[in-house]
N, C-alpha and C positions, 0 to 999 in steps of 0.2 A: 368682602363679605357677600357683597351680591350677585356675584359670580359663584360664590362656593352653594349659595340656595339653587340658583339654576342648577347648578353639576348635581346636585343629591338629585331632585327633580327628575333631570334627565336621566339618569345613575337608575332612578325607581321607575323608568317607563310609565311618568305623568305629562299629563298635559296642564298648562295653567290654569285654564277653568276647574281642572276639578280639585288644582291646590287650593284655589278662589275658593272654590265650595267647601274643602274640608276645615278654612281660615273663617268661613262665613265672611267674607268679603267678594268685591268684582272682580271680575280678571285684570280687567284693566289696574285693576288697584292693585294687583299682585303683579302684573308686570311692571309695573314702576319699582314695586319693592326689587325686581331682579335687573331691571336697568339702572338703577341707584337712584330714581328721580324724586325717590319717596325714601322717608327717613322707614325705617319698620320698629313699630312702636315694640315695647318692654316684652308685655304678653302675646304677640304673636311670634318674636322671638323664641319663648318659652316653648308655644304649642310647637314650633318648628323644630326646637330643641325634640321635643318629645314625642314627634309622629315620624323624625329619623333617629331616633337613638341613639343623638351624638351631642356632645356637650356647647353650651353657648359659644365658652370659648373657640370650639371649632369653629363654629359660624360664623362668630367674629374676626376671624383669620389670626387667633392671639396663639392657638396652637395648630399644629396641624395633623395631632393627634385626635380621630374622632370619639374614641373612649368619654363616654361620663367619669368615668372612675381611674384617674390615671393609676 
């Protein structure tokens, strides 16, 4: 999972500060979410679900279909 948040990231020509900023969190705290060092809570899940328009379970690496909507 925490490899597949970096790839959209990267994939959308960001940098962590300004996913940091768009999470209202640190960088530093959002690169922990992409190094695994940090659990990523419920709703930042969600907001990451929904600023790439791809379903949790992609993030979760439970599918590898990014579709909401199978």
């Amino acid at each position: 999972m925490y490899r597949r948040i970096r790839d959209l990231r990267e994939d959308h020509d960001l940098t962590q500060k300004t996913m940091a900023e768009k999470l209202n969190c640190s960088q530093q705290v959002y690169s922990n979410y992409e190094l695994g060092q940090r659990d990523i809570p419920t709703d930042i899940l969600i907001r990451l679900s929904k600023f790439y328009d791809v379903s949790i379970d992609y993030l979760l690496e439970i599918t590898d279909n990014p579709n909401i909507n199978r």
